[in-house]
C-alpha positions, 0 to 999 in steps of 0.5 A: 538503430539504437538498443531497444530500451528494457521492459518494467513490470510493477507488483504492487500489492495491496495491505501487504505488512513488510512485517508479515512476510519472511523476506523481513524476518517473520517467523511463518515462512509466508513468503518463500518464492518472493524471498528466493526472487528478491536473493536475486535483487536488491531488498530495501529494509526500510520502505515507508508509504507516506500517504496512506491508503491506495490512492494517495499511496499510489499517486505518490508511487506512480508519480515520483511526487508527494502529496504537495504536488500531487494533491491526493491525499483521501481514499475517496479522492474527488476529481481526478489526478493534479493535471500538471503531474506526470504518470510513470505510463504517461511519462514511459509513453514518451519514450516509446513503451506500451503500457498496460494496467491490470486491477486498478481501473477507475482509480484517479492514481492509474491515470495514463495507461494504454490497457486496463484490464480487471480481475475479480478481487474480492470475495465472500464467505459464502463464496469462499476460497476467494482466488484473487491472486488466480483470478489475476493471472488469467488476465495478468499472463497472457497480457504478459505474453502479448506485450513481450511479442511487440515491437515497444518496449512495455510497462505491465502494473499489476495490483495484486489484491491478496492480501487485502481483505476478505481474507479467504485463501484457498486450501492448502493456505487457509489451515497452513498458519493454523490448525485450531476451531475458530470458533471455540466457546472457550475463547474469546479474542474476537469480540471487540472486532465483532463489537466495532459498529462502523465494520462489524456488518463487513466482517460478517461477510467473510468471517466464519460464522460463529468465530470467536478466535481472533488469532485465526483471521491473523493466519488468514492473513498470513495465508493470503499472502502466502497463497499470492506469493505462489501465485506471483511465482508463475509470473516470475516464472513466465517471464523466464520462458518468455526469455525476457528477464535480463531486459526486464526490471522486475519491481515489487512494492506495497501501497500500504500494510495492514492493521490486524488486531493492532491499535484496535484499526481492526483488519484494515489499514488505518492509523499512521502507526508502521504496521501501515506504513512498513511496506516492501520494496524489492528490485531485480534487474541485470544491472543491480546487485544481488542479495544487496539489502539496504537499510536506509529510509525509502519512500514511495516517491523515489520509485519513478526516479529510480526505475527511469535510472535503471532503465536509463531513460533520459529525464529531469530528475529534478522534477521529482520529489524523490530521490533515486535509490541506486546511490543506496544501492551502491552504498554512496549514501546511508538513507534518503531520509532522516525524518519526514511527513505521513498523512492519512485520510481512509477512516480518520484524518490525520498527519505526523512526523516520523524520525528513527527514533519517534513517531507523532501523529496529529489529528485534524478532526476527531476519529471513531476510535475515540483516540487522543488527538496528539499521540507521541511514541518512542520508535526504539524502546516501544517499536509497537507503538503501545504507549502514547508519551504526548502527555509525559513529553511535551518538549518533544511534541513542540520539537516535532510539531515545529519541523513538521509545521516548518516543513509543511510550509515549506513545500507549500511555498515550493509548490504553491499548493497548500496542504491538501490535508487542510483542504479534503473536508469530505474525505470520508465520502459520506452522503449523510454528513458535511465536512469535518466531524465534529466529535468521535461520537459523530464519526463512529454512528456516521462511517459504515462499511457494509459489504465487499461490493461497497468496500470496491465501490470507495476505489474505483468508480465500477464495482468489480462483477461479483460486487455489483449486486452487493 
């Protein structure tokens, strides 16, 4: 009888920045049980989701493929996931585990798992502390036990929802990063957020009432990801007492970062800019290196065909669109990618291309925050992505317009689909407009978000419980 094969729990977390957490190098020490887990793995520096947001970031994690062949690319997403592409559970049932999804139910990215179970993820601030991470280990730890007392071999996916906003840490987090009066008259730095129309009505929900300093839903931020890193801790920790670590791969990754007060995308995550892209990786199994941090590029779509490696599980790898990471581990190679292909459809539609040393982002219709429609940045003496270069360098917009535009051709030949960004004219799920917008002006009095009942309904088909009546 052959060796039972390992188990495989996924962390995947969403709105985290990689930027805001320790293990990357940020000053507030955010993530401290995270940093001491990922001393004993493999931290990957430069790990980008390519198609933002959740579900099309998701359905590239969970498949191993890119938008080409997946076909989803809008948070709205219409329709369920390309039939004719695997899951990782569908594709780890084959070979005898059970599997079980915790916070991502109804999601077309989810598809293909035995369990679903839900948590309460999104809060108010009337309702205040929102205990998401607390809330997902009631559920998440004794399915835990449960699997790890079968007979199979299993796959737990956890999606974390700190911290993604509401941003509403309990004590001791929510002063942890700031100890100031949110709402001093002296201060100011709020009022464009609170000016935004398409999202000052959801702000009002979670935002102190009154507040004025923008700086405190930073530490906000902060602090929920601090309080999930300690959340997250008990899991590590449980896993341990189970007695299960060295026949377990532990992987830990972002579908998307965050926007804060950058490129005024407001506390959410839009625009292809890195504080969206950035997003971590980290994996900790016996059979690799501790404390190894690589620093070449990865994508979301060499996850699966990395797990199924470490797990040493027979597939064709070559049905994958990403490539393993284990040679990057071993240092056999320097990077996966040299330059590639972002895309978003949450509150704008846009795609680009990215090299290590410029970023050009194209947009396919006009957005609500009156941006240009090309914009062109230099990756190393702007890394913040300030000041837009698409006027004073032409050349190089034609140059990175012509390998995006030749590489788009080429995986539509290869997949015999054509872009799925030319192709998702609905994807702002609007019941008041048809297709394409057709100014910014139309976009900004068109996109609305409510409450944090509307903003569960936009990724998942059932409303968490305590958002149904919002």
């Amino acid at each position: 009888m052959g060796k039972r094969p390992h188990n495989l729990i996924l962390l995947g977390i969403d709105s985290l920045w990689a930027d805001h957490m320790s293990l990357y190098g940020y000053h507030r020490l955010t993530t401290p049980h995270i940093d001491h887990f990922a001393s004993g793995g493999v931290v990957f520096e430069r790990n980008y989701s390519p198609h933002i947001p959740t579900t099309s970031a998701y359905a590239t994690m969970l498949t191993g493929k890119d938008a080409f062949s997946h076909e989803v690319v809008a948070l709205r997403h219409q329709g369920g996931l390309t039939p004719n592409v695997d899951t990782l559970p569908e594709i780890l049932r084959r070979h005898g585990y059970a599997s079980t999804c915790v916070g991502f139910t109804g999601n077309p990215s989810s598809r293909g798992f035995d369990t679903y179970l839900n948590f309460a993820g999104w809060g108010r601030w009337a309702e205040r502390p929102s205990r998401k991470a607390d809330n997902l280990n009631e559920v998440a730890l004794p399915e835990l036990s449960r699997l790890a007392a079968g007979e199979q071999p299993f796959f737990l996916f956890l999606r974390h929802m700190d911290p993604h906003s509401p941003y509403l840490p309990p004590e001791p987090f929510e002063h942890l990063f700031y100890d100031k009066d949110p709402c001093d008259p002296a201060v100011d730095t709020i009022r464009p957020v609170l000016d935004f129309k398409p999202f000052r009505d959801y702000f009002a929900t979670w935002m102190p009432p009154g507040i004025t300093d923008a700086d405190y839903v930073i530490a906000q931020y902060d602090g929920a990801i601090a309080y999930m890193d300690a959340c997250i801790q008990r899991i590590f920790q449980r896993v341990e007492e189970l007695g299960i670590a060295d026949e377990t791969l532990i992987v830990l990754n972002g579908d998307h970062g965050e926007t804060l007060m950058d490129h005024e995308c407001y506390f959410d995550h839009h625009g292809l800019y890195d504080c969206t892209l950035h997003v971590p990786l980290v994996l900790k199994h016996p059979s690799l290196p501790a404390g190894r941090r690589v620093s070449g590029f990865t994508q979301h779509q060499d996850l699966v065909p990395t797990i199924l490696e470490v797990l040493d599980l027979s597939e064709d790898r070559s049905k994958f669109d990403g490539k393993s990471l284990l040679p990057l581990v071993e240092g056999s190679v320097t990077s996966n990618y040299s330059d590639f292909y972002i895309t978003e459809c949450t509150w704008m539609r846009k795609h680009g291309w990215r090299t290590p040393e410029w970023k050009l982002i194209v947009a396919l219709e006009p957005d609500f925050h009156f941006k240009p429609e090309i914009e062109l940045y230099n990756l190393v003496t702007d890394p913040g992505e300030n000041h837009n270069l698409a006027e004073q360098e032409p050349e190089i917009v034609a140059t990175l317009r012509g390998r995006m535009d030749a590489w788009i051709a080429s995986r539509e030949a290869a997949t015999g689909n054509s872009n799925p960004m030319h192709r998702n004219l609905n994807w702002h799920g609007s019941t008041t407009h048809e297709g394409p917008f057709t100014s910014s002006q139309q976009a900004y009095d068109t996109l609305h978000i409510g409450d944090p009942g509307a903003a569960a309904r936009l990724q998942s088909r059932d409303a968490p419980p305590e958002a149904k009546d919002a």
